[in-house]
C-alpha positions in Angstrom: 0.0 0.0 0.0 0.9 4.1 -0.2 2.8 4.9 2.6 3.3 1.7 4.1 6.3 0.4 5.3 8.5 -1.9 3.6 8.5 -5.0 5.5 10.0 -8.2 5.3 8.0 -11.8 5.8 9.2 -15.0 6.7 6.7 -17.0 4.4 5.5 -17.0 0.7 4.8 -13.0 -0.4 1.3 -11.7 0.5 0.4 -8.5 -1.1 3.0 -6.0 -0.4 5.5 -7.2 1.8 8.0 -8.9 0.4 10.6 -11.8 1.4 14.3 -10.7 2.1 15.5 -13.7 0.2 13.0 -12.6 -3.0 15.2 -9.0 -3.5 18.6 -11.3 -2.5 17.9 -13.3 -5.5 16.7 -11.1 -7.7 20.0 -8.4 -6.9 22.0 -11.6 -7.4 20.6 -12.4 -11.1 21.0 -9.1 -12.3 24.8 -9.6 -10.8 25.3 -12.6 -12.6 23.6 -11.2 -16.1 25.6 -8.0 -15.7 28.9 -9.9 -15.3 28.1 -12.4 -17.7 27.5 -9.6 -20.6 30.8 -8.4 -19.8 32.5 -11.3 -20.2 34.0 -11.2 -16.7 35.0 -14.6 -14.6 33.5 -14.4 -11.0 37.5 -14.3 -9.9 38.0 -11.4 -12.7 34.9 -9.2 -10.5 35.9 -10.6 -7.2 39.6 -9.0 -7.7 38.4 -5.5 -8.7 36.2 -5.6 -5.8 38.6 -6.8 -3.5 36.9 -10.1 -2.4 37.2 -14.0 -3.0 35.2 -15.5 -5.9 33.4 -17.1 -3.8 31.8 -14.5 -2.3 30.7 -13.2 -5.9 29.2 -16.9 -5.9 26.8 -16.7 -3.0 25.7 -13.1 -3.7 25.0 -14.5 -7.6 22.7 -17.3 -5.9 21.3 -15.1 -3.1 22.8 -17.1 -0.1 24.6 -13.8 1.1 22.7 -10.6 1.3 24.9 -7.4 -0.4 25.4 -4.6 1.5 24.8 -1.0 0.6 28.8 -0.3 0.1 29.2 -3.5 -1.7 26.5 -2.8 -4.3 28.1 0.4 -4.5 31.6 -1.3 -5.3 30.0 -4.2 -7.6 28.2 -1.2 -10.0 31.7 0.7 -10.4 33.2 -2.5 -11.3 30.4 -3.6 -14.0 30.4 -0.1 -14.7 26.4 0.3 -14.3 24.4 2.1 -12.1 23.4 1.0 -8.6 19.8 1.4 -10.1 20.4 -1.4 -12.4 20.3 -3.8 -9.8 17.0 -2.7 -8.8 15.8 -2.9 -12.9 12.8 -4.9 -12.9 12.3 -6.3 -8.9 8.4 -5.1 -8.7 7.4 -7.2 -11.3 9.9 -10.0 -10.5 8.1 -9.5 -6.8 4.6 -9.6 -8.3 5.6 -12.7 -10.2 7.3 -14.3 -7.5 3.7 -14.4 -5.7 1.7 -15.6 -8.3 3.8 -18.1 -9.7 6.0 -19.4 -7.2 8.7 -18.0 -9.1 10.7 -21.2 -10.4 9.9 -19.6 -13.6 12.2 -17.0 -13.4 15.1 -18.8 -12.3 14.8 -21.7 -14.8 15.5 -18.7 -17.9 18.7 -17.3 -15.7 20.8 -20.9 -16.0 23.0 -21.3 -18.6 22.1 -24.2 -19.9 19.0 -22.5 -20.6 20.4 -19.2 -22.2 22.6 -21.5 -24.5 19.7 -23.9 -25.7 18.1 -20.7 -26.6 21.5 -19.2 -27.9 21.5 -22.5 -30.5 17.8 -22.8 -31.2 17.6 -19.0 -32.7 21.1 -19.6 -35.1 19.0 -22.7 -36.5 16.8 -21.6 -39.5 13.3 -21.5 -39.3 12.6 -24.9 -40.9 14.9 -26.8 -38.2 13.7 -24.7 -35.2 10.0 -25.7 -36.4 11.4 -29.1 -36.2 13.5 -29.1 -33.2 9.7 -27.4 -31.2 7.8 -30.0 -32.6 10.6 -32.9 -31.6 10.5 -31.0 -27.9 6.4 -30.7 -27.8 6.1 -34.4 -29.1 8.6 -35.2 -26.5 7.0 -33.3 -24.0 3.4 -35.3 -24.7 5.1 -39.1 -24.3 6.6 -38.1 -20.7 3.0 -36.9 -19.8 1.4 -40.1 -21.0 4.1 -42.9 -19.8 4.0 -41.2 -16.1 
């Protein structure tokens, strides 16, 4: 609502209020997107910011929560503003509540963004053929199980 605080819950998201572990994620994709686009290792990041790589690893998967100064170092480094970040995390929120949001992860693995990658250098006669192969193998899971 207007004017009410932001609050964080401990269960699923119910209207406004919003799970800490929701915005960690969501801070964390757009880490991993924005480094990824840049071509930069997690060790090439960590090193400018002055961290291990691992730590660039649990903020990417939202196990560790990034602090004000450390979002502040992260954007210098990917050269982007702290804003970015933030790009996006209403609707992520909104989506999160309605769908449970596995949806949103599943498009930020790499396998993912490479099968996508491949599927869109195909031409449009094997991509028809390569959705078909995928629905048609899609329908014979549903009716052996």
């Amino acid at each position: 609502m207007e004017g009410e605080p932001f609050r964080f819950g401990t269960g699923r998201n119910t209207g406004k209020l919003a799970m800490a572990t929701d915005i960690d994620l969501h801070l964390g994709r757009r880490l991993r997107r924005r480094r990824r686009l840049l071509g930069l290792t997690q060790q090439q990041l960590a090193t400018q910011v002055g961290i291990r790589f691992q730590q660039i690893q649990k903020y990417e998967c939202g196990a560790n929560r990034i602090s004000a100064a450390r979002l502040w170092q992260l954007s210098e480094a990917l050269e982007t503003p702290v804003s970015y970040f933030y790009d996006g995390l209403t609707e992520a929120l909104e989506r999160s509540e309605t769908a449970g949001g596995a949806g949103g992860e599943m498009f930020s693995r790499k396998e993912t963004l490479d099968l996508i990658q491949a599927y869109y250098q195909l031409g449009e006669r094997p991509r028809r053929r390569l959705l078909d192969l995928a629905k048609s193998l899609h329908s014979e899971g549903d009716a052996i199980a």
